[in-house]
Backbone as JSON, one array per atom type, in Angstrom:
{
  "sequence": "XXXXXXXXXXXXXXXXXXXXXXXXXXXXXXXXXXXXXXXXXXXXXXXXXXXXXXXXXXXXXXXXXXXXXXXXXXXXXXXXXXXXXXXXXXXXXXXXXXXXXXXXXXXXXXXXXXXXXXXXXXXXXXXXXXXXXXXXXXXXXXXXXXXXXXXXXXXXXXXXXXXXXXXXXXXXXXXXXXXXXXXXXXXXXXXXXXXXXXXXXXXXXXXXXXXXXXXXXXXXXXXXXXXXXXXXXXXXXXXXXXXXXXXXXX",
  "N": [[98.75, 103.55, 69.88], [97.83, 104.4, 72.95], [99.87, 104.33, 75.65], [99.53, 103.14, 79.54], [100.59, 105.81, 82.0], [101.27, 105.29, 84.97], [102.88, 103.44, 85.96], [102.71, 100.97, 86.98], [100.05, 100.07, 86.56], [100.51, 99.83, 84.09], [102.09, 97.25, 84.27], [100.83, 95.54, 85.09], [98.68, 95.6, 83.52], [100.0, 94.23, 81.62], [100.84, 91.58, 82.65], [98.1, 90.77, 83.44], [97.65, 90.1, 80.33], [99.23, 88.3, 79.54], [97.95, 86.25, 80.77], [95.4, 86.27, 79.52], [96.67, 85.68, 77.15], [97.87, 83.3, 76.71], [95.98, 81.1, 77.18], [95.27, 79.77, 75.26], [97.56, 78.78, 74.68], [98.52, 77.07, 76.68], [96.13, 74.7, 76.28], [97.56, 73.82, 74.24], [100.23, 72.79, 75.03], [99.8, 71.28, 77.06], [100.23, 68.54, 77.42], [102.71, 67.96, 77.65], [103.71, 69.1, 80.52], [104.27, 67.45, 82.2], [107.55, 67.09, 81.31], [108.37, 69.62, 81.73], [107.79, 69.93, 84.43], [109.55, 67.88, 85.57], [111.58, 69.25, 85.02], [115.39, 69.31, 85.52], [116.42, 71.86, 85.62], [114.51, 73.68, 85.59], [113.31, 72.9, 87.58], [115.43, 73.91, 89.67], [115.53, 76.6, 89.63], [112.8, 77.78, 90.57], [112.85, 76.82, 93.02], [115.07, 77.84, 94.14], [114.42, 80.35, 93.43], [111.84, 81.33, 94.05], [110.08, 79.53, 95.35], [110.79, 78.05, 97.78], [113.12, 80.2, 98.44], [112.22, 82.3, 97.47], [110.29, 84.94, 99.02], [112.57, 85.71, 100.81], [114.82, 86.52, 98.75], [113.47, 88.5, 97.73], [112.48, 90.16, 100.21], [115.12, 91.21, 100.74], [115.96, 92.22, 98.25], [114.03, 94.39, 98.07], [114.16, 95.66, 100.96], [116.65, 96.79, 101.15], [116.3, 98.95, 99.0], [115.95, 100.98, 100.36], [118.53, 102.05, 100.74], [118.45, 103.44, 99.05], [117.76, 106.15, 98.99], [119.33, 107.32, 101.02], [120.77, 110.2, 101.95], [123.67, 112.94, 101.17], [125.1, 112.54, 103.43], [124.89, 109.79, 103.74], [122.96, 108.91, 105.49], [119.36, 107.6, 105.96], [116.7, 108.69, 105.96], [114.09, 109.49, 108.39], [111.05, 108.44, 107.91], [111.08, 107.8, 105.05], [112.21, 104.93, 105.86], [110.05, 104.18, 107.48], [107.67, 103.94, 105.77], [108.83, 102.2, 103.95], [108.73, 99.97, 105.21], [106.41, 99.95, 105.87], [104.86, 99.35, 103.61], [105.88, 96.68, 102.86], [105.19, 95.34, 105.28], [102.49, 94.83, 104.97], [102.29, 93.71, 102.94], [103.44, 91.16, 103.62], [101.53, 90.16, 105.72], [99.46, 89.57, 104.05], [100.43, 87.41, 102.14], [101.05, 85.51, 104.22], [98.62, 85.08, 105.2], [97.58, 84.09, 102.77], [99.45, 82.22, 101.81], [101.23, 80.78, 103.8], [99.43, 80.61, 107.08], [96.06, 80.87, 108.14], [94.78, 81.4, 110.43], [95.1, 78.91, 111.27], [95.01, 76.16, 108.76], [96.29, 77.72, 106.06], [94.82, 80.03, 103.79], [94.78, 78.72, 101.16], [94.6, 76.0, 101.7], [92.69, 75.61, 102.71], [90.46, 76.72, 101.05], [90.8, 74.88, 99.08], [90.69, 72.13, 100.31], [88.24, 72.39, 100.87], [86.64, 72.21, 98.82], [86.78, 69.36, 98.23], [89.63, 68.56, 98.25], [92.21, 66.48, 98.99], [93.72, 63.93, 101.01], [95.56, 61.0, 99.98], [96.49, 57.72, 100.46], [99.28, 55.04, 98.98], [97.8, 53.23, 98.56], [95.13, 54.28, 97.82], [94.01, 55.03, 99.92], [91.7, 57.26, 101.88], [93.63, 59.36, 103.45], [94.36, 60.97, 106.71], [95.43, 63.99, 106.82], [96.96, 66.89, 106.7], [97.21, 69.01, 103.56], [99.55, 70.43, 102.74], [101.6, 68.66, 104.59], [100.82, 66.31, 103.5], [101.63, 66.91, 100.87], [104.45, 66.87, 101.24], [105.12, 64.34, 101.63], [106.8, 61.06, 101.33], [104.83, 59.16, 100.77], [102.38, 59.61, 100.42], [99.66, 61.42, 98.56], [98.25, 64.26, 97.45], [94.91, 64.71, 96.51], [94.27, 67.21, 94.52], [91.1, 69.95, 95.06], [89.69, 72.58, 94.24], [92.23, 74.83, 93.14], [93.66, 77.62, 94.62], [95.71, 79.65, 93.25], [98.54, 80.1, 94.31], [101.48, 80.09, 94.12], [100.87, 81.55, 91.37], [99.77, 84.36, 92.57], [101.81, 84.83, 94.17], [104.25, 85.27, 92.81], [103.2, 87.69, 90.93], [102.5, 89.44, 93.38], [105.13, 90.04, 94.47], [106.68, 90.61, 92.23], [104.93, 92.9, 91.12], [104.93, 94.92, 93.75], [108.1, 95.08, 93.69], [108.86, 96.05, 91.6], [107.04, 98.87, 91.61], [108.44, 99.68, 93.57], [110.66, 100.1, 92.28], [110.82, 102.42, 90.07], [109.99, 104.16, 91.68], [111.83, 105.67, 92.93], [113.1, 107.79, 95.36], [115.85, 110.28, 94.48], [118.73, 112.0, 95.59], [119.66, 115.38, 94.77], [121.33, 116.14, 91.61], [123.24, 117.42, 92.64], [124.2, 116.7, 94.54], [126.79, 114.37, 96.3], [127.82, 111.42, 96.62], [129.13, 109.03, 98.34], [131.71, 106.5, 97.8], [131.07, 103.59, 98.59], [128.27, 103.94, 98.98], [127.62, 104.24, 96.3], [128.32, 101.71, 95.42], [126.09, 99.68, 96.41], [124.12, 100.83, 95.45], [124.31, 100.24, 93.16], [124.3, 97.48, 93.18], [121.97, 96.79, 94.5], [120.17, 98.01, 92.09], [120.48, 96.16, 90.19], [120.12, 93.47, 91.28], [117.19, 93.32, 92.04], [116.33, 93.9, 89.09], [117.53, 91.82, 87.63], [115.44, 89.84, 89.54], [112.85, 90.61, 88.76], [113.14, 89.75, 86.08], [113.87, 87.01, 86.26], [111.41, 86.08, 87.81], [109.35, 87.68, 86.36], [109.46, 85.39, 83.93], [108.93, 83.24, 84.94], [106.27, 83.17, 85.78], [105.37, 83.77, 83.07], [105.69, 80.65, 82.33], [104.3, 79.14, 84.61], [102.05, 80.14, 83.74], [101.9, 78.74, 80.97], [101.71, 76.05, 81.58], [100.94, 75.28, 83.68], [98.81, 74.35, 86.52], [94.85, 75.18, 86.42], [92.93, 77.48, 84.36], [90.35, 78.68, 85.35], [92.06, 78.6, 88.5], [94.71, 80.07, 87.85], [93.07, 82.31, 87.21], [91.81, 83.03, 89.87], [93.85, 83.41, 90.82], [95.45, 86.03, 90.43], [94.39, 88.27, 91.74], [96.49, 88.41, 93.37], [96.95, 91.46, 91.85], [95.21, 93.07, 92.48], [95.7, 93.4, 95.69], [98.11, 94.31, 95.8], [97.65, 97.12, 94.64], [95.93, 98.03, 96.76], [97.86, 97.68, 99.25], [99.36, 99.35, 98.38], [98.31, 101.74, 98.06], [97.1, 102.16, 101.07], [99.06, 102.35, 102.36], [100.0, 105.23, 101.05], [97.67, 106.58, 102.02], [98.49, 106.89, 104.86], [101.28, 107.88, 104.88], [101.13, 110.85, 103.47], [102.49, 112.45, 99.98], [103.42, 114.47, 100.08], [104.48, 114.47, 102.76], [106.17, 112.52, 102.72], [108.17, 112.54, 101.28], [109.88, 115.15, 100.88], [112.24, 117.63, 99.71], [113.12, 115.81, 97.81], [114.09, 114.27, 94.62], [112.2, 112.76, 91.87], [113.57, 109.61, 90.61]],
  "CA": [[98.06, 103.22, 71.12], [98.67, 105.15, 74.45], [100.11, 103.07, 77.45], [99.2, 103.83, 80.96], [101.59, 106.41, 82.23], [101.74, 104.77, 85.57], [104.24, 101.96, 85.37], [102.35, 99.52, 88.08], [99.2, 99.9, 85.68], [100.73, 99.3, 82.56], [102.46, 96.11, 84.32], [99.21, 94.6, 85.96], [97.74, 95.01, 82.13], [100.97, 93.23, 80.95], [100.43, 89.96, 83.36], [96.67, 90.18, 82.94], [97.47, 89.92, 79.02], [99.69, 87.41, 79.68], [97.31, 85.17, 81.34], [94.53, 85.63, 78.57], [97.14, 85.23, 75.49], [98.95, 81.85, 77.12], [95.06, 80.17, 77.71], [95.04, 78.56, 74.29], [98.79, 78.16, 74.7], [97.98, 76.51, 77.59], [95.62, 73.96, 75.98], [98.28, 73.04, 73.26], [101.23, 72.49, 75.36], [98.87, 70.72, 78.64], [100.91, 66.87, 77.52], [104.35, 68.49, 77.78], [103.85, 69.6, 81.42], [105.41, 66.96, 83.44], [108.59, 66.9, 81.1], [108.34, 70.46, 82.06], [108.11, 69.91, 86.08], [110.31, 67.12, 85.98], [113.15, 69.58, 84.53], [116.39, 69.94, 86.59], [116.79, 73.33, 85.78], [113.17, 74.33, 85.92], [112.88, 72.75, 89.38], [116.33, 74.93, 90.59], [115.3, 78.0, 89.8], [111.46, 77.41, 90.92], [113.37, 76.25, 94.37], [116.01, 79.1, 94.79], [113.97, 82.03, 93.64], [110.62, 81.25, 94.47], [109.07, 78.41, 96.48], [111.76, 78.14, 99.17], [113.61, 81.14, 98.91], [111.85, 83.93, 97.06], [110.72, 85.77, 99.94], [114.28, 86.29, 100.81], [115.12, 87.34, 97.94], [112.19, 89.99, 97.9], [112.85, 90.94, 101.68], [116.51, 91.59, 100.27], [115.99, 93.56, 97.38], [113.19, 95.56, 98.83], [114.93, 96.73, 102.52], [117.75, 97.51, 99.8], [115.92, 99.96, 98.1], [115.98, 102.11, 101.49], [119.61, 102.67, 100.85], [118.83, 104.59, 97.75], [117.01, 107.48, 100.1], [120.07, 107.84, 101.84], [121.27, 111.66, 101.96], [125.13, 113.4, 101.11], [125.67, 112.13, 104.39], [124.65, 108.31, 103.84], [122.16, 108.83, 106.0], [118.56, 107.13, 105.32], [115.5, 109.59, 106.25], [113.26, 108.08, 109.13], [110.11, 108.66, 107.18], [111.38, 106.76, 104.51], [112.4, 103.55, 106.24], [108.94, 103.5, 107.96], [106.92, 103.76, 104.63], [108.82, 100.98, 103.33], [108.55, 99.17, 106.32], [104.6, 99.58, 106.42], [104.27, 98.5, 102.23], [106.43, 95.07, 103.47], [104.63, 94.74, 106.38], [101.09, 95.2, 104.75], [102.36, 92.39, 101.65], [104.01, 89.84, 104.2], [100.56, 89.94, 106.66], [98.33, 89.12, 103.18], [101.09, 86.42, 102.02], [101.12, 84.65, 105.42], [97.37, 84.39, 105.1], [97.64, 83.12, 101.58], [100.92, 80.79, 101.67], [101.58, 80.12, 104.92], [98.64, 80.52, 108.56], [95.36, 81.65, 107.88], [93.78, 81.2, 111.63], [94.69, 77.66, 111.17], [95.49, 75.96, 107.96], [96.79, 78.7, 105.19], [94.0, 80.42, 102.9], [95.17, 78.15, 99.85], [94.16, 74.54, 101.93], [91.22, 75.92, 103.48], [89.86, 76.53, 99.62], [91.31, 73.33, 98.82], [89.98, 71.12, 101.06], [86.7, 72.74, 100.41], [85.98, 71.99, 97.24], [86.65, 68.55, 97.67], [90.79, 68.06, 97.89], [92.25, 65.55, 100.2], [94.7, 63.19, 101.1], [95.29, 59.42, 99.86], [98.05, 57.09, 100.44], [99.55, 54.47, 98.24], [96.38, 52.48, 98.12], [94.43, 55.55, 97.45], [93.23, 54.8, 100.85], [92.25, 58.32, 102.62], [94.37, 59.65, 104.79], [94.15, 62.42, 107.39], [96.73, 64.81, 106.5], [96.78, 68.58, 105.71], [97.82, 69.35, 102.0], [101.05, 71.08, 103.17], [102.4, 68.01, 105.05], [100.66, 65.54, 102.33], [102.71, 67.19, 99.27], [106.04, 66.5, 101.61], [105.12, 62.83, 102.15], [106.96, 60.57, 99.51], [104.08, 57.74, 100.9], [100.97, 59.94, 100.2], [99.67, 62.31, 97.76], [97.21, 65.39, 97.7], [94.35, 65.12, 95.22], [93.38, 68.97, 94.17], [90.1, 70.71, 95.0], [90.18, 74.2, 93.63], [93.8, 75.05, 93.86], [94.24, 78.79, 94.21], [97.04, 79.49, 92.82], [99.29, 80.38, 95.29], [101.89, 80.26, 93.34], [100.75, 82.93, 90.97], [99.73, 85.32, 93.4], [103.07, 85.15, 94.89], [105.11, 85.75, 91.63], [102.65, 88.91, 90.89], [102.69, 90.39, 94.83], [106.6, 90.24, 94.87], [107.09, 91.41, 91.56], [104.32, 94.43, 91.24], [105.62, 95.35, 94.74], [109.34, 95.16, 93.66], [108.52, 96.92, 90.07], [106.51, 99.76, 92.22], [109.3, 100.53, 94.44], [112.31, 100.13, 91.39], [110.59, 102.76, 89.14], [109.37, 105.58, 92.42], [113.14, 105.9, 94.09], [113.69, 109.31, 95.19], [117.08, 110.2, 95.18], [119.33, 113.24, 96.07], [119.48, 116.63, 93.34], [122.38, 116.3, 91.09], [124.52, 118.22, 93.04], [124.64, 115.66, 96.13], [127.44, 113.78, 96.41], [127.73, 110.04, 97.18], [130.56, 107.75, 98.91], [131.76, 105.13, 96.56], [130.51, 102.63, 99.19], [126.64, 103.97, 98.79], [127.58, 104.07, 95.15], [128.34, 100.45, 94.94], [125.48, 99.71, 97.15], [123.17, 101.55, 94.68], [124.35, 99.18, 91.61], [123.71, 96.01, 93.15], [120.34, 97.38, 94.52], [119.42, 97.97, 90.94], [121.12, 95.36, 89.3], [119.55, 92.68, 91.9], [116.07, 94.05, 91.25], [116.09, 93.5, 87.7], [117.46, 90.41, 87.97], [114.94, 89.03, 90.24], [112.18, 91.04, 88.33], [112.91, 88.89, 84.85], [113.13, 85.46, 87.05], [109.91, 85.98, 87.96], [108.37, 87.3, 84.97], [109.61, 84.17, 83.47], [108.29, 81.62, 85.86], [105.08, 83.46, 85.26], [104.57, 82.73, 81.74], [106.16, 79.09, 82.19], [103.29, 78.57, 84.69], [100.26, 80.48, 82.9], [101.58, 78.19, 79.81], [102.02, 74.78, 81.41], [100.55, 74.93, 85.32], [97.22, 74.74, 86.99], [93.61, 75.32, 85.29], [92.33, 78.28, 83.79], [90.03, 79.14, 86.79], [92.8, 78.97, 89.27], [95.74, 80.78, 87.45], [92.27, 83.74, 86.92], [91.95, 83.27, 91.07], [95.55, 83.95, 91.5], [95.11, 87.77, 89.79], [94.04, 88.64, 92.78], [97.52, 89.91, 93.55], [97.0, 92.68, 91.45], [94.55, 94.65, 93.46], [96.19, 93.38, 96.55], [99.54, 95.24, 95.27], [97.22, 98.3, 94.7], [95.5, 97.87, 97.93], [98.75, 97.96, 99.75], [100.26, 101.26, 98.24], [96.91, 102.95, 98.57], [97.16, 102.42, 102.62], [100.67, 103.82, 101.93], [99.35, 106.89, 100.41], [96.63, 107.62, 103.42], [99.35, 106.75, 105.91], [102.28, 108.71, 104.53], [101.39, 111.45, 102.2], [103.45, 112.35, 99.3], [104.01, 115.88, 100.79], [105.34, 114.32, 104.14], [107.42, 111.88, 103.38], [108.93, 112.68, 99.86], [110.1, 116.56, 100.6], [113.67, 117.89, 99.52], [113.79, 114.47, 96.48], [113.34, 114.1, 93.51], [111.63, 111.06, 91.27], [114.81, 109.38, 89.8]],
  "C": [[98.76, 103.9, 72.29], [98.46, 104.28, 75.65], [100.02, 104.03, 78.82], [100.38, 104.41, 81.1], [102.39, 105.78, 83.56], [102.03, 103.34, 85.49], [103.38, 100.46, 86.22], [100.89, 99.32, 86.87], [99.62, 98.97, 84.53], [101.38, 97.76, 82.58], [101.74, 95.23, 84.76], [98.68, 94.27, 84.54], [98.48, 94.07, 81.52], [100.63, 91.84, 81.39], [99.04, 89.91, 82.56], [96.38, 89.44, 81.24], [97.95, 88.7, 78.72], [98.85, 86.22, 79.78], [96.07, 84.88, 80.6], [94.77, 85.13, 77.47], [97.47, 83.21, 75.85], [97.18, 80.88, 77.11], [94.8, 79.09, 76.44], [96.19, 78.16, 73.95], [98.53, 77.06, 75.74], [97.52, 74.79, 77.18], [96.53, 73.4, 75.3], [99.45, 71.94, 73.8], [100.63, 71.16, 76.72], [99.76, 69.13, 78.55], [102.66, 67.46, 78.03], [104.54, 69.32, 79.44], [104.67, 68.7, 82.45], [107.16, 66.95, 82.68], [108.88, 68.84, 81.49], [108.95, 70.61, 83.83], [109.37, 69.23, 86.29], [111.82, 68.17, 85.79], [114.09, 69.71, 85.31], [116.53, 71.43, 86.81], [115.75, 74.17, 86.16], [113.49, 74.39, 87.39], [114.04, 73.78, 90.3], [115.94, 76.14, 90.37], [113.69, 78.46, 90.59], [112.18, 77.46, 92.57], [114.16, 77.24, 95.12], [115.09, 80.81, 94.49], [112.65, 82.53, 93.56], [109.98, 80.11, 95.23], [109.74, 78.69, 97.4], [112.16, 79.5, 99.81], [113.11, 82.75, 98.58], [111.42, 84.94, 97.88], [111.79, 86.53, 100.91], [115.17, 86.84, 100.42], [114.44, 88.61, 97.93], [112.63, 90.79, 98.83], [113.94, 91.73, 101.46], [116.62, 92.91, 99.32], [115.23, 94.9, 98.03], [113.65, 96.04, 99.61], [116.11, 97.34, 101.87], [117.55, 98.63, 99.59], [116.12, 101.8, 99.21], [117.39, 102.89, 101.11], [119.58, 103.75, 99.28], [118.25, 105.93, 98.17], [118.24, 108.14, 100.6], [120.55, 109.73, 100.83], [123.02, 111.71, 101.36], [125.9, 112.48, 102.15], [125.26, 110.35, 105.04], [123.82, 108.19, 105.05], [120.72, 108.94, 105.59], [117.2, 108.31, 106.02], [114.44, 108.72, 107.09], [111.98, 107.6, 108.29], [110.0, 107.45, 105.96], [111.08, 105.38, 104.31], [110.55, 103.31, 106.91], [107.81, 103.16, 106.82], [107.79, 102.3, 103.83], [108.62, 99.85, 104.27], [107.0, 98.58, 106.09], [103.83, 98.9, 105.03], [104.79, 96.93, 102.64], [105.7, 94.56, 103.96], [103.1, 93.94, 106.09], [101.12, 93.54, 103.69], [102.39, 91.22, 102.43], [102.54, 89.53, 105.04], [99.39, 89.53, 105.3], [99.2, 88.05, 102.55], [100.7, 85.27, 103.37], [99.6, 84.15, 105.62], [97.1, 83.82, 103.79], [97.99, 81.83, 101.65], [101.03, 79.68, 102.8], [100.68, 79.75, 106.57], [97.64, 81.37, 108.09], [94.22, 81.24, 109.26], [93.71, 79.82, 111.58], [95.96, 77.57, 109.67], [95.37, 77.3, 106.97], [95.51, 78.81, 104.25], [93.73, 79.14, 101.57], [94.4, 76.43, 100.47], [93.14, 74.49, 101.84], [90.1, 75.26, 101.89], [89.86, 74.93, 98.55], [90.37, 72.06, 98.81], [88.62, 71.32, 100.89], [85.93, 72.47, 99.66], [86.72, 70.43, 97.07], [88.3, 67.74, 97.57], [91.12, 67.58, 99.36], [93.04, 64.59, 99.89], [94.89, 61.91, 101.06], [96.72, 59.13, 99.67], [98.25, 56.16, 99.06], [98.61, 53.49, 97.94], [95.27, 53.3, 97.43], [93.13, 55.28, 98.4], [93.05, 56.29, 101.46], [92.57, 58.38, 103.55], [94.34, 60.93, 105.63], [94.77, 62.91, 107.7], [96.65, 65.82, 106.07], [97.35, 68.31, 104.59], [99.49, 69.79, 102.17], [101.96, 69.52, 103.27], [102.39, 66.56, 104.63], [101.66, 65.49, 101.28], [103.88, 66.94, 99.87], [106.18, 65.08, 101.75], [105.47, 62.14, 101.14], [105.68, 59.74, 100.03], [102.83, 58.3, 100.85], [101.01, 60.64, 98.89], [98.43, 62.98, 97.84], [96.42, 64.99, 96.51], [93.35, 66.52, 95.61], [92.37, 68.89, 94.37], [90.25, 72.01, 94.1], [91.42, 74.13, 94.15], [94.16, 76.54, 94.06], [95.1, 79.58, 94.47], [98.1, 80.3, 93.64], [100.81, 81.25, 95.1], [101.71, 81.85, 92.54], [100.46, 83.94, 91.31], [100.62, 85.67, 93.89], [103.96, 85.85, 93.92], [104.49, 87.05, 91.23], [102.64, 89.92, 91.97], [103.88, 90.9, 94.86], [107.11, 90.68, 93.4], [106.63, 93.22, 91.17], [104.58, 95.42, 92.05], [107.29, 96.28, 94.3], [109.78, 96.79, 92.98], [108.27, 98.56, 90.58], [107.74, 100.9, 92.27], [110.85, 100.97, 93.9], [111.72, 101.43, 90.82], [109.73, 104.47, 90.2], [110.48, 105.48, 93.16], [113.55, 107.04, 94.13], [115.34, 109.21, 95.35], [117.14, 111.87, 95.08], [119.03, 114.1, 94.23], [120.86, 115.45, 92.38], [123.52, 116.83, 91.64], [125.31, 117.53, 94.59], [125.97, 114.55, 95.72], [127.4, 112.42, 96.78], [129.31, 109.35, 97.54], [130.22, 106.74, 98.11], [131.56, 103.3, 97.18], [129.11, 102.49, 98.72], [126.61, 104.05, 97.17], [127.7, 102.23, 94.56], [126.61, 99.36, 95.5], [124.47, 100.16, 95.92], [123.37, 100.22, 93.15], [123.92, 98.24, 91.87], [122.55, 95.99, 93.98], [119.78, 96.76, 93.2], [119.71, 96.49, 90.27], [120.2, 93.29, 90.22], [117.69, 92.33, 91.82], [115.56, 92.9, 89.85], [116.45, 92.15, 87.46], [116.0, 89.7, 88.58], [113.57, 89.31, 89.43], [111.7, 89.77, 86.86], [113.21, 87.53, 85.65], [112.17, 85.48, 87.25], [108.85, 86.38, 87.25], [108.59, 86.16, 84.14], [109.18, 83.13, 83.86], [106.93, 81.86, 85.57], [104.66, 83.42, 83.95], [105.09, 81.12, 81.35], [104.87, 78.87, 83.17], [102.18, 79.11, 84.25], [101.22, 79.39, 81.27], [101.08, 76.87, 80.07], [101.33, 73.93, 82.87], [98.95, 75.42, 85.5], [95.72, 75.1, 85.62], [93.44, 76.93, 85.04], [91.31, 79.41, 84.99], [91.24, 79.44, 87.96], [93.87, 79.71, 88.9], [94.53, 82.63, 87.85], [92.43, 83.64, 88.78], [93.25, 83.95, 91.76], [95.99, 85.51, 91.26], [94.99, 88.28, 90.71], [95.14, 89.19, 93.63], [97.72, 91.11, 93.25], [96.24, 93.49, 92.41], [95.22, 94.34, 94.98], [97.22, 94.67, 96.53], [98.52, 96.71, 95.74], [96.65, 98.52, 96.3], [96.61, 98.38, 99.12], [99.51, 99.83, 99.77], [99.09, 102.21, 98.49], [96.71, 103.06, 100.31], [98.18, 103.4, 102.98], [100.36, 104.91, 102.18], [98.66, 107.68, 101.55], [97.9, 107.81, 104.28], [100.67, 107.47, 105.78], [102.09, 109.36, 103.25], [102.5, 111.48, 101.07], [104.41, 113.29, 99.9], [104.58, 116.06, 101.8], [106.29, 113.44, 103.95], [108.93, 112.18, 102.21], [109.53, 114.71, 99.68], [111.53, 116.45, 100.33], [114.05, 116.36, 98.58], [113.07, 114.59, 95.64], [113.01, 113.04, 92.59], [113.13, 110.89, 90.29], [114.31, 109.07, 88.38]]
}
């Protein structure tokens, strides 16, 4: 069998495969999900390298990656920094209308609330409370409408993104030199990366096995063409031929 040559392809088909093999995993495992949520360890890594903090992490690795551009003279190419600037910029302004402000409450409530989800207290009296500031209340609780998946859109944006930009890093010839500063600098780049890469392909088949319905995990896909969406503005906005001259694909 011949695999896509480009690497963001062949990893969009990987998730997507993911998310149709796990659906009758899915069904088997569906009783074993709260000893799942409840886990300590689940919930810390869920907490440090995605709900809370994973955009931090992302922001981190990614503005990182700039330093692998740098020149002989540890100096980063303007061109460069603005093309990664404008793929960031382009992800964080379609996140923020997902996750976090979408002209109001965040994309994810809106849909929510739409279809029916809404807020009841300990009587299962309703209460009039966004979803956001519901799920923080120990004295209420959200019941779901469509949920879409927020979650999995996030773990696919910030990894396809990451993946993209680990696997197209120009660097210098062979014959360039590096300071053993921008050399250390370059390891824990990569080495941070890949790390953060397999945390988050891992959370992604722990929730396509054990989280959300079937419909909403398929709604959450919808990172993939985002991803593409993004680098294709790229592309108009900074040729290859302008911003990528004098490097070569590592």
């Amino acid at each position: 069998m011949n695999l896509p040559k480009n690497p963001l392809i062949g990893a969009s088909l990987i998730y997507a495969g993911i998310f149709v093999i796990t659906i009758p995993i899915w069904i088997l495992v569906l009783p074993e999900k709260r000893m799942i949520s409840s886990n300590p360890f689940c919930e810390a890594v869920n907490s440090i390298f995605v709900q809370d903090l994973g955009y931090v992490w992302f922001t981190l690795a990614f503005t990182s990656h700039c330093f692998l551009f740098a020149d002989a003279n540890d100096v980063i190419p303007t061109p460069i920094v603005a093309r990664q600037l404008l793929k960031y910029s382009l992800n964080t302004f379609c996140w923020v209308l997902v996750n976090l402000w979408c002209f109001g409450p965040l994309l994810v409530e809106k849909l929510n609330t739409a279809t029916g989800g809404h807020c009841v207290g300990k009587n299962l009296q309703l209460v009039d409370m966004g979803m956001r500031k519901c799920r923080g209340s120990a004295s209420n609780m959200w019941v779901d409408g469509f949920d879409l998946l927020g979650h999995y859109y996030f773990l696919l944006t910030l990894s396809l993104l990451l993946l993209h930009n680990r696997n197209n890093l120009p660097v210098l010839s062979d014959t360039a030199t590096r300071s053993l500063r921008i050399s250390a600098i370059l390891m824990f780049v990569r080495a941070l990366s890949a790390w953060l890469l397999m945390v988050w392909f891992l959370e992604f088949c722990v929730t396509s096995m054990f989280f959300h319905t079937v419909g909403e995990r398929m709604a959450g896909l919808v990172g993939i063409p985002v991803i593409f969406m993004v680098l294709y503005v790229e592309k108009k906005v900074y040729p290859e031929d302008e911003a990528g001259e004098n490097y070569t694909i590592l």
